[in-house]
N, C-alpha and C positions, 0 to 999 in steps of 0.2 A: 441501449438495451431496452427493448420494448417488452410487454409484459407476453406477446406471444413470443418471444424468441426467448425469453426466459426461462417457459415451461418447456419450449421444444428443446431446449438444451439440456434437462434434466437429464435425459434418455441419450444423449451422447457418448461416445465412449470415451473412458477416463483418461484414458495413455494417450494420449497426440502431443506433439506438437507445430500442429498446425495454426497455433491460436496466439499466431505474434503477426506484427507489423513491421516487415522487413525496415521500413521510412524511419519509424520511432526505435526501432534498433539502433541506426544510424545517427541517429537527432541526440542520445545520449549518447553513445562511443564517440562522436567527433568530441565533447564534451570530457570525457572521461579524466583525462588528469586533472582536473578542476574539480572535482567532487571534494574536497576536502579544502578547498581555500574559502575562508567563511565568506570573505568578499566576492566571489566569482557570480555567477550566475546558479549558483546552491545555498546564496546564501539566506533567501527565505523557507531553504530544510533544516539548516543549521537553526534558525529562529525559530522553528515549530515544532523539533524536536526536543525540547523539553517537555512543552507543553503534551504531545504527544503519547510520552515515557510514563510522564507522571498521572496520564490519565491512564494506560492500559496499567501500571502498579495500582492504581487508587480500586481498580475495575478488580483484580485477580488477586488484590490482596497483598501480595511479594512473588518476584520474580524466582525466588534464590531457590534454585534445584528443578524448574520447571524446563522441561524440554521442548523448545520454543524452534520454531519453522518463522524470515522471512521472506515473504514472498514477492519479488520484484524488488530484492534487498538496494541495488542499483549498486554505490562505491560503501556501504554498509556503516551510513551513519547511523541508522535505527539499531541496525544487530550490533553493533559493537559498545552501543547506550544500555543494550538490553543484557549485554552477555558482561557488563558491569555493575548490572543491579543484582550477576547472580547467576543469569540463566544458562542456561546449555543451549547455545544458539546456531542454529544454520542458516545459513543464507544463503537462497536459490533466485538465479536470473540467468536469462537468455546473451545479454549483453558483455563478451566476453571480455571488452576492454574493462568495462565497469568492474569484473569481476575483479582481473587483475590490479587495478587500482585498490581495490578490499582487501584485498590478499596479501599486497604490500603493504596497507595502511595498518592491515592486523599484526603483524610482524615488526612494525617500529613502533608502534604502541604498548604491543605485547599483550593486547587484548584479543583472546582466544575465539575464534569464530570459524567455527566450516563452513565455507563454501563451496556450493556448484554451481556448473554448467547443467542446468535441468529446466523442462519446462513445468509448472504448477501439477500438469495433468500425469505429466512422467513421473513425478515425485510422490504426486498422491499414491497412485498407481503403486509403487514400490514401495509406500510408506503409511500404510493406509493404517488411522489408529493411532498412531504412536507417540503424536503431539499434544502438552498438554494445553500449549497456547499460540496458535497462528497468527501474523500481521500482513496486512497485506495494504501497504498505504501509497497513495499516490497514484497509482500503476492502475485500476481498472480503466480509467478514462482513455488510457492508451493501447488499449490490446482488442480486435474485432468482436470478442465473445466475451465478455466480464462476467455473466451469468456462470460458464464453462470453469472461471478462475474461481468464482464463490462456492461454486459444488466442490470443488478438486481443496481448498481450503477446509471446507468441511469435513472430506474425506479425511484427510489427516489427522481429524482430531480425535483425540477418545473422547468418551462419553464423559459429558460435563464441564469441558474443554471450552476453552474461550477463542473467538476469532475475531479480529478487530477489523476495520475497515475505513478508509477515508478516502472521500474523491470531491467530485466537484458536481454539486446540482444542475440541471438544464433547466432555465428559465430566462427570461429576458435580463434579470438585474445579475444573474451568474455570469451571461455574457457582458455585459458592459462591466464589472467590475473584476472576471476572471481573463477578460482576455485584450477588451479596448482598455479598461485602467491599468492594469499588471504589466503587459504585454507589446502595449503602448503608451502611454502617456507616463505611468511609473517607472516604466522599463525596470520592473520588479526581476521578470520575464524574457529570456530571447523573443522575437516573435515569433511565430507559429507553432510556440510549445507545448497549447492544447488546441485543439478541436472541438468546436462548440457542439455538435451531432455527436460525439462522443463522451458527451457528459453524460451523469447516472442520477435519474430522480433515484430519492428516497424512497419511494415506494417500491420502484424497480426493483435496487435493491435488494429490500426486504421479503418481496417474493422469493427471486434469485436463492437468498438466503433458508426463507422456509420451506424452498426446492430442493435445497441441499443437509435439509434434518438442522438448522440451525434457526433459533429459535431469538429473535431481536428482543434484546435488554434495556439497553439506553442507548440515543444519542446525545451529539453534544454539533453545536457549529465554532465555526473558527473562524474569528475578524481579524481584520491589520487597521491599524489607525496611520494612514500616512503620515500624518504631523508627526507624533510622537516615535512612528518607529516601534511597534511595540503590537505582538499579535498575541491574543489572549481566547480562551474558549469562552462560548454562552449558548445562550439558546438558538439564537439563528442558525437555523440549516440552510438558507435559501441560497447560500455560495457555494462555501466551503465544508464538509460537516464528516464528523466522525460517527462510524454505526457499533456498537459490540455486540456481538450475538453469541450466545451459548450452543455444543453442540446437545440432543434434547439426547437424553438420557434413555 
């Protein structure tokens, strides 16, 4: 996402959904019963998804009664962490095996969670306002238009409304430790799980963001220590890095 295609996407229209990647559809559905085995190839979501909860709770205060949208929820580790700290949680993806995987997985757990089949743009579009905390993690490095996904995020939120975001920096050390360390040598990663030209500077971003009336709070980065096994938040953005932005009042 470059900074001219950021702006130019402000002015696109809301409702599409044009703004997937048939490939990356595919790359997660063959996957899809496997989102819930912590050892599988999920299981660096399962390991970050603490970390992740207890940063958007730390960030928003308490989940409990807040009507929460997420976005590229995938087999809905995040939404069904979120809709147990409280929230009233949806979960929207393209990927319909992924869905169904959610949908059973809400159902034997008996942790309540709506799901759809919608895209980001389709939802805003239909839902414009009504959230009072959006997530959207993972997922911009994988879709053509990520600028398009942070306006349509935006749109959903009422005023004062919290949106969260996480992806992967482009820089030479994001590539050697997001995708040659992870990807290959750690086999953290399948390989060709991400696309290094598909990564999102922080700055990007943060335009993206203040294109779409949301206004950037804090970040935070996210390391894995291969020895110990153990991934913890700090200040490094330069890989992995979470952004929160408020919608501006």
């Amino acid at each position: 996402m470059t900074q001219t295609s950021a702006s130019n996407n402000a002015s696109s229209s809301s409702a599409t959904t044009n703004n997937v990647d048939p490939a990356e559809l595919e790359k997660f559905s063959a996957l899809a019963s496997r989102w819930w085995d912590p050892e599988s190839e999920f299981k660096p979501l399962h390991a970050i998804n603490p970390l992740r909860l207890n940063w958007i709770r730390e960030t928003v205060g308490s989940l409990d009664g807040k009507n929460i949208v997420d976005v590229g929820c995938g087999g809905g580790i995040l939404a069904e962490s979120m809709a147990t700290s409280g929230g009233n949680v949806t979960g929207i993806d393209l990927a319909k095996k992924s869905l169904t995987v959610a949908k059973l997985h809400s159902l034997e757990s008996g942790v309540k969670v709506n799901y759809e089949e919608i895209s980001a743009e389709d939802f805003a579009h239909q839902h414009a306002g009504q959230f009072d905390v959006v997530t959207c993690m993972e997922m911009l490095e994988h879709v053509p238009d990520p600028a398009a996904i942070v306006q349509a995020c935006g749109q959903m939120l009422k005023p004062g409304g919290w949106a969260f975001f996480s992806t992967l920096n482009r820089n030479p050390k994001s590539f050697l430790f997001a995708i040659v360390g992870a990807e290959y040598v750690l086999r953290l990663l399948p390989r060709g799980t991400h696309s290094y030209e598909n990564f999102v500077k922080p700055s990007e971003l943060a335009q993206a963001a203040r294109l779409g009336g949301l206004k950037v709070e804090k970040m935070a980065g996210m390391e894995y220590n291969p020895i110990t096994d153990i991934y913890k938040l700090s200040r490094d953005t330069s890989v992995n890095y979470l952004m929160a932005t408020r919608k501006v009042l």
